[in-house]
C-alpha beads as a LAMMPS data file, in Angstrom:
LAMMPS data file: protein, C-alpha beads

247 atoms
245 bonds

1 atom types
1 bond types

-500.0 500.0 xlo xhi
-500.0 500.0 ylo yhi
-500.0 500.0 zlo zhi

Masses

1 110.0

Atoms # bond

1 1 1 -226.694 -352.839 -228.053
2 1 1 -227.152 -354.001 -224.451
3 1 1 -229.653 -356.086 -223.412
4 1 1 -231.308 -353.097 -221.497
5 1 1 -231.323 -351.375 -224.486
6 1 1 -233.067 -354.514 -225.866
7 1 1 -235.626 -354.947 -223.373
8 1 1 -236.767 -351.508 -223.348
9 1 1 -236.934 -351.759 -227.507
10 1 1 -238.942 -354.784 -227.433
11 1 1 -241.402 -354.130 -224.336
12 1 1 -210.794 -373.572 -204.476
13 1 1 -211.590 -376.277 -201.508
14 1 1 -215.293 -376.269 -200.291
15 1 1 -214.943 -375.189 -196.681
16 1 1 -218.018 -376.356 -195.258
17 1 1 -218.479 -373.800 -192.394
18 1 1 -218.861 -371.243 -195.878
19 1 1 -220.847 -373.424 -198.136
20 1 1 -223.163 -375.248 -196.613
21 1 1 -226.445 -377.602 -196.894
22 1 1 -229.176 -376.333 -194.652
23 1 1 -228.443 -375.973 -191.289
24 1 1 -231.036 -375.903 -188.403
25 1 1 -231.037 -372.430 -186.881
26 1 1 -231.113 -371.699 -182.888
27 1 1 -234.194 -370.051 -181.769
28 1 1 -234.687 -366.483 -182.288
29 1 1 -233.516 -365.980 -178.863
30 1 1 -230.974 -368.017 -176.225
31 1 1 -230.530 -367.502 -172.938
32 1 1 -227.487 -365.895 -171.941
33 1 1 -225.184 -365.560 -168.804
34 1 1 -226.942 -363.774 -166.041
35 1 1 -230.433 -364.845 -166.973
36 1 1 -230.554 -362.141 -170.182
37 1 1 -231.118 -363.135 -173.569
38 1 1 -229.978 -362.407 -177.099
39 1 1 -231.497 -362.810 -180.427
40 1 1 -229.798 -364.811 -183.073
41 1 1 -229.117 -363.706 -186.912
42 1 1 -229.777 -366.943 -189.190
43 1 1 -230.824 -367.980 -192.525
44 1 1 -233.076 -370.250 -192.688
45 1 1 -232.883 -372.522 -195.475
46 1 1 -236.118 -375.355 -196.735
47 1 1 -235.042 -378.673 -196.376
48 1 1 -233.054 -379.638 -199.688
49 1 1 -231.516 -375.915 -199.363
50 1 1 -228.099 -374.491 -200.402
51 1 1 -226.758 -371.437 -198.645
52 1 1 -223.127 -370.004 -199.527
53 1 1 -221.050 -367.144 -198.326
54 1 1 -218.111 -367.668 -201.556
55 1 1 -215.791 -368.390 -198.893
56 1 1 -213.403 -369.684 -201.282
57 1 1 -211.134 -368.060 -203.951
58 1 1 -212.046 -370.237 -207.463
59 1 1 -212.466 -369.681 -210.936
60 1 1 -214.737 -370.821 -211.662
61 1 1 -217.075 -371.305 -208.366
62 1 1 -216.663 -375.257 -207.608
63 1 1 -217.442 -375.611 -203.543
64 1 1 -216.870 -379.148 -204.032
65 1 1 -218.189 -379.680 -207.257
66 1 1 -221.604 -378.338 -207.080
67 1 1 -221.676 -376.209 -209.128
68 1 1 -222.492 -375.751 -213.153
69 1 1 -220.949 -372.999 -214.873
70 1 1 -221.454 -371.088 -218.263
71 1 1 -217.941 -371.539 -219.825
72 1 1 -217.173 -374.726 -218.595
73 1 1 -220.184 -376.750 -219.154
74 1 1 -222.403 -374.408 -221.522
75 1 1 -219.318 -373.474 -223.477
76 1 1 -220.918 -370.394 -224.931
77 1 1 -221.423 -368.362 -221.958
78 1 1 -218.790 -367.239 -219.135
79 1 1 -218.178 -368.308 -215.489
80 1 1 -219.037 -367.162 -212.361
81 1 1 -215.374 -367.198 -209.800
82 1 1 -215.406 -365.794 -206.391
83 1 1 -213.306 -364.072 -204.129
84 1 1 -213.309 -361.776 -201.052
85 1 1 -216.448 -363.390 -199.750
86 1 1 -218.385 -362.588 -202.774
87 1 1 -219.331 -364.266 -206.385
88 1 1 -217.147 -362.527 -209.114
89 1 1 -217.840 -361.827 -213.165
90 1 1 -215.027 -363.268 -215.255
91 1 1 -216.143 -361.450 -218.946
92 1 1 -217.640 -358.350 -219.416
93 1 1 -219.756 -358.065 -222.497
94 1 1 -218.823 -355.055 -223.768
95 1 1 -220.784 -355.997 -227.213
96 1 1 -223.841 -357.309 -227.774
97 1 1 -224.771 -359.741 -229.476
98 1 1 -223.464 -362.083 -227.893
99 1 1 -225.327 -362.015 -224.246
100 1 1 -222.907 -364.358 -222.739
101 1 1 -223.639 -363.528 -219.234
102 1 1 -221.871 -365.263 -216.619
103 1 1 -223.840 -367.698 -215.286
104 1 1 -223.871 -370.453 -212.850
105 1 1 -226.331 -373.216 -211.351
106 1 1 -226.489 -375.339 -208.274
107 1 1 -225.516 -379.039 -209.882
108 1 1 -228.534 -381.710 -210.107
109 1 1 -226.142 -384.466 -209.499
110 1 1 -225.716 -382.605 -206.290
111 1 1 -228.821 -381.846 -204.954
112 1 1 -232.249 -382.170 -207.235
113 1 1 -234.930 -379.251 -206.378
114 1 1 -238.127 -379.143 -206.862
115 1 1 -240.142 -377.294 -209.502
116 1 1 -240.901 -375.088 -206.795
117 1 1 -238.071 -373.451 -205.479
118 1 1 -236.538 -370.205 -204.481
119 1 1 -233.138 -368.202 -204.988
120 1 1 -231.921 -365.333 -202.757
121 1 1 -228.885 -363.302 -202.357
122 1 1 -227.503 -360.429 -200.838
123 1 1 -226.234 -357.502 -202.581
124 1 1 -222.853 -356.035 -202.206
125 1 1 -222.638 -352.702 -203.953
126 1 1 -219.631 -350.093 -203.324
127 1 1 -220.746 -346.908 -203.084
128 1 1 -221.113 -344.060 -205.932
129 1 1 -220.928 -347.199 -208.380
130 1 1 -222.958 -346.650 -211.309
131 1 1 -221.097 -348.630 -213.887
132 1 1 -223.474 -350.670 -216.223
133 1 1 -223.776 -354.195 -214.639
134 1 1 -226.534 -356.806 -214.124
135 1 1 -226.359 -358.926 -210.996
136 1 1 -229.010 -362.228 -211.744
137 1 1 -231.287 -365.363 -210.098
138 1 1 -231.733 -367.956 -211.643
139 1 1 -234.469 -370.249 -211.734
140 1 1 -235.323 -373.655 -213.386
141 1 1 -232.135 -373.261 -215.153
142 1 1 -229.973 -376.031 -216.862
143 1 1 -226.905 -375.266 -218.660
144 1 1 -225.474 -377.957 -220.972
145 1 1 -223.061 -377.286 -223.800
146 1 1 -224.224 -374.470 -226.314
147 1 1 -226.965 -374.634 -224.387
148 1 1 -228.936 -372.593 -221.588
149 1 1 -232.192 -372.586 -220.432
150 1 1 -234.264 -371.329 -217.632
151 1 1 -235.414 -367.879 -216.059
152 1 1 -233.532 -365.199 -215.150
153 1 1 -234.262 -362.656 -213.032
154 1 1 -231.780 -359.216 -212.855
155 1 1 -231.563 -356.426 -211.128
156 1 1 -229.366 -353.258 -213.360
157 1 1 -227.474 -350.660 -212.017
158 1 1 -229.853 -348.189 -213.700
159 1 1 -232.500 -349.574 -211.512
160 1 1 -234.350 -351.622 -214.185
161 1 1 -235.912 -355.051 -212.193
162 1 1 -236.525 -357.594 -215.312
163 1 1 -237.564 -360.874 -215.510
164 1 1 -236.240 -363.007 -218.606
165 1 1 -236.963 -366.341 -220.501
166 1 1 -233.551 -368.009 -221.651
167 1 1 -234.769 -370.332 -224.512
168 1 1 -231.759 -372.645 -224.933
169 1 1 -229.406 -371.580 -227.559
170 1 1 -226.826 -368.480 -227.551
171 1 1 -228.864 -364.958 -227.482
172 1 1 -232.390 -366.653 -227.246
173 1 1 -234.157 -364.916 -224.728
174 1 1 -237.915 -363.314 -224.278
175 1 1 -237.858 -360.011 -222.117
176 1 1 -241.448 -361.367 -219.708
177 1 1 -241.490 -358.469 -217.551
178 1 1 -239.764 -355.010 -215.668
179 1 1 -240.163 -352.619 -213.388
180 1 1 -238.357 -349.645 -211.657
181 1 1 -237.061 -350.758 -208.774
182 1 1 -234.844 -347.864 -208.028
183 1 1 -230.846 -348.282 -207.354
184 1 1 -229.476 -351.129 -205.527
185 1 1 -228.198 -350.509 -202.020
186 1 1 -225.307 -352.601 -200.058
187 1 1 -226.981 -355.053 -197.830
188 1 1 -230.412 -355.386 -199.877
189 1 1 -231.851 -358.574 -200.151
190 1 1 -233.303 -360.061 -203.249
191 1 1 -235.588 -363.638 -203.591
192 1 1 -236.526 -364.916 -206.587
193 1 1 -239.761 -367.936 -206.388
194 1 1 -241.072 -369.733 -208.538
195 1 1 -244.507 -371.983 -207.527
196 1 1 -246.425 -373.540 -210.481
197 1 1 -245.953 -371.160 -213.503
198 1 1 -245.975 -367.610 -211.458
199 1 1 -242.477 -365.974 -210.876
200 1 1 -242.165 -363.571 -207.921
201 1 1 -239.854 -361.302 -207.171
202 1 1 -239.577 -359.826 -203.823
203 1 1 -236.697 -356.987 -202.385
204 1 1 -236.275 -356.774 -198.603
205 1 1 -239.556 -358.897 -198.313
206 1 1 -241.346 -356.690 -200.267
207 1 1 -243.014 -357.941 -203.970
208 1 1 -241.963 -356.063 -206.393
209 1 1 -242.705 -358.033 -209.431
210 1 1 -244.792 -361.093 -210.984
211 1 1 -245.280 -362.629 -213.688
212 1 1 -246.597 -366.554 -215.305
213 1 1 -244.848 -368.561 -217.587
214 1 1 -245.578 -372.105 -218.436
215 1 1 -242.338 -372.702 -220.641
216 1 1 -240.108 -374.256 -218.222
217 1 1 -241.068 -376.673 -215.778
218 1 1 -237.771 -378.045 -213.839
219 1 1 -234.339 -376.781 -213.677
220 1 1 -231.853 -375.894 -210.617
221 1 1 -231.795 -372.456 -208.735
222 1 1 -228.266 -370.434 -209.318
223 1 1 -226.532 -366.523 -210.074
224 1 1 -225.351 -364.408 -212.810
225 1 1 -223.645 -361.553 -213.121
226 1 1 -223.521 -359.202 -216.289
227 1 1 -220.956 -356.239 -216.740
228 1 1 -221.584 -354.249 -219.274
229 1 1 -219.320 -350.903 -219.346
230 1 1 -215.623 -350.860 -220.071
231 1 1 -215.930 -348.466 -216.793
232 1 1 -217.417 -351.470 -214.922
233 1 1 -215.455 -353.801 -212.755
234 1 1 -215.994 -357.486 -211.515
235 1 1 -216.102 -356.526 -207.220
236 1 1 -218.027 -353.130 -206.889
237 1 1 -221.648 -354.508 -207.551
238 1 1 -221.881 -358.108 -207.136
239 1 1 -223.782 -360.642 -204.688
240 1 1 -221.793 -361.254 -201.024
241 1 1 -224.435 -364.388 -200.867
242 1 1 -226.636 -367.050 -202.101
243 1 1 -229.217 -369.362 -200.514
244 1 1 -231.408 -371.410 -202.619
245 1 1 -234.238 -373.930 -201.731
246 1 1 -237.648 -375.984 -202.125
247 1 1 -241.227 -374.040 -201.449

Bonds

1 1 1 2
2 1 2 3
3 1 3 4
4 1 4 5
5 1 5 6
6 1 6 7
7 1 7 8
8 1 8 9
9 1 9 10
10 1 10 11
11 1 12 13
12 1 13 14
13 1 14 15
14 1 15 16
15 1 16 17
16 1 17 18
17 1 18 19
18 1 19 20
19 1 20 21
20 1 21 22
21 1 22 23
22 1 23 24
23 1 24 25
24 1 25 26
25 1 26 27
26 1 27 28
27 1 28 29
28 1 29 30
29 1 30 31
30 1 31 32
31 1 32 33
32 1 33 34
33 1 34 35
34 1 35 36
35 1 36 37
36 1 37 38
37 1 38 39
38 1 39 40
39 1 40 41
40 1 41 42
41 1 42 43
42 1 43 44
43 1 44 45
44 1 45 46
45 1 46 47
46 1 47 48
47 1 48 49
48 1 49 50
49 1 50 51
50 1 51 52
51 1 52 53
52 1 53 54
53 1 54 55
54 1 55 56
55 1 56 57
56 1 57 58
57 1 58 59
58 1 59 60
59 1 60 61
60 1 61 62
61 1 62 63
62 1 63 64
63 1 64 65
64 1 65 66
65 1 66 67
66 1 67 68
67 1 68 69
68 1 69 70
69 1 70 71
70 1 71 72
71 1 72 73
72 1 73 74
73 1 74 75
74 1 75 76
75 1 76 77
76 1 77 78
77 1 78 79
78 1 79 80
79 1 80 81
80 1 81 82
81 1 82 83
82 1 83 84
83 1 84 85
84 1 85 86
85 1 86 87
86 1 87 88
87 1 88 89
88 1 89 90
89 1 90 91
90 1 91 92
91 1 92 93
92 1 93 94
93 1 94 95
94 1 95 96
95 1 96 97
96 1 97 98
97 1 98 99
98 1 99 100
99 1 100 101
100 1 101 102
101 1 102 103
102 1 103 104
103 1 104 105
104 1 105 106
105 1 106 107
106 1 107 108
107 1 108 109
108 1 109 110
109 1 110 111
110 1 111 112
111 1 112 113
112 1 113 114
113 1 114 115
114 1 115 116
115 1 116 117
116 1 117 118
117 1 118 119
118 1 119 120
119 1 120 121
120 1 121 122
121 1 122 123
122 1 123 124
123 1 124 125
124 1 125 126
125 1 126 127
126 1 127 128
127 1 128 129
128 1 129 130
129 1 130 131
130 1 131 132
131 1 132 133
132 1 133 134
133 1 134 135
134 1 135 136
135 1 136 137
136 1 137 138
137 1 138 139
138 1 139 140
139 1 140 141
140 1 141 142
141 1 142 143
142 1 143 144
143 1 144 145
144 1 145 146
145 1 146 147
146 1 147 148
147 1 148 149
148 1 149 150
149 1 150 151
150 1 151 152
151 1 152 153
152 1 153 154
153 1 154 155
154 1 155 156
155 1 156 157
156 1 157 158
157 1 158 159
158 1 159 160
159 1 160 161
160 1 161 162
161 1 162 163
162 1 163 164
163 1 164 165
164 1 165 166
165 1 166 167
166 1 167 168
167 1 168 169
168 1 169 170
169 1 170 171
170 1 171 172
171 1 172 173
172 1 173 174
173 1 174 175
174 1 175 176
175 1 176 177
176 1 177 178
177 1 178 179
178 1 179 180
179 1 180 181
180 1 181 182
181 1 182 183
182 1 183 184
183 1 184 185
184 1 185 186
185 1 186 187
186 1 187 188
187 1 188 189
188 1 189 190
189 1 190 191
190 1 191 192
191 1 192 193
192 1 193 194
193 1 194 195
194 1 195 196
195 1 196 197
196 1 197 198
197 1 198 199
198 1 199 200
199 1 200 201
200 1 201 202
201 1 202 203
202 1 203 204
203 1 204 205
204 1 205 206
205 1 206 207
206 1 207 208
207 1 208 209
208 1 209 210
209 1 210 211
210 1 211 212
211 1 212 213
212 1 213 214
213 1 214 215
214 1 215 216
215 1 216 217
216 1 217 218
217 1 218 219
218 1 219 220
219 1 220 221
220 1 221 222
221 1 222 223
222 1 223 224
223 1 224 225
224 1 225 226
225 1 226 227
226 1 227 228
227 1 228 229
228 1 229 230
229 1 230 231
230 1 231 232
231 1 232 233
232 1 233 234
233 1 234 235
234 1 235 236
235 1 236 237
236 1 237 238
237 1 238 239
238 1 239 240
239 1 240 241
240 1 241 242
241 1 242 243
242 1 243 244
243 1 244 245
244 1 245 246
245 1 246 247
């Protein structure tokens, strides 16, 4: 049984130009030759921010050492790698139990955030895919050995939007909330927040879902990604980036 299926039941070498701290942006326009101007496409990231483009090839995602992964550190989970610009599966759970997603979080030793915080990426999905796959956000998440904790927020190919408690230990979780959200296109963007104990979850700007939780009160921002078809592969629904930072 999937953890849909679940849900529904029961409710390389960093290269710095690619993975980056926060960078100040331009303004949203510059002048130009001839006295014209042109607007400017940047991310803007809260001081104490992370954005990443997975400019790297590694298994599993390093950029310098920043990052905490599910198989490496939390032993019972799986990795995160990336490749081709975007973050890459490395398991697919084709039974379940276990849900050992493939997770990763930005490192503490690396950069601390705050309670409040924020993750966001950008989806990459090829088109006609339909597979079953979960990309994720994390928030307040720690992963130590055998154990990971924190929320996750996912996004399925069948167009499910959930929100999930991870309580620590292999396959305990609490489904909090869902909603239809409708298929995934290339390009969309999805932020997860977190301020105080209310979760928001917002598509293309838009909020799409909220819900409170007073369980977990610290913990890093980070990704996941969850195949779970044999028909599903690692590169046709995936994220192509990640920023994360303070509110």
């Amino acid at each position: 049984m999937k953890r849909r299926d679940f849900i529904l039941a029961s409710s390389g070498i960093l290269v710095p130009a690619l993975a980056r701290g926060a960078q100040p942006c331009p303004p949203p326009q510059v002048g130009v030759a001839g006295g014209g101007s042109a607007s400017t496409n940047c991310t803007i990231v809260s001081p104490g921010g992370y954005s990443t483009s997975f400019g790297t090839t590694e298994n599993p995602i390093s950029e310098g050492g920043k990052w905490v992964n599910g198989k490496a550190v939390g032993v019972q989970w799986n990795n995160i790698a990336t490749q081709n610009g975007a973050a890459a599966a490395t398991s697919k759970m084709l039974t379940a139990p276990p849900y050992n997603d493939c997770i990763a979080h930005i490192s503490s030793s690396y950069m601390a955030f705050n309670a409040n915080q924020f993750a966001e990426g950008t989806v990459y999905r090829a088109s006609g895919y339909t597979a079953g796959h979960e990309i994720e956000l994390l928030l307040r998440f720690q992963i130590t050995a055998n154990n990971a904790r924190g929320y996750e927020i996912y996004w399925s190919t069948n167009g499910g939007l959930y929100i999930v408690r991870w309580n620590g230990p292999l396959n305990d979780f609490n489904p909090l909330a869902t909603t239809s959200a409708g298929l995934a296109n290339n390009g969309d963007v999805v932020r997860a927040e977190i301020s105080g104990n209310t979760i928001t979850v917002k598509i293309n700007g838009n909020t799409r879902l909220t819900y409170s939780d007073s369980k977990w009160l610290s913990g890093q921002p980070g990704i996941g990604l969850n195949p779970y078809e044999a028909s599903s592969d690692f590169s046709s629904y995936t994220w192509s980036d990640f920023t994360a930072g303070n509110l």
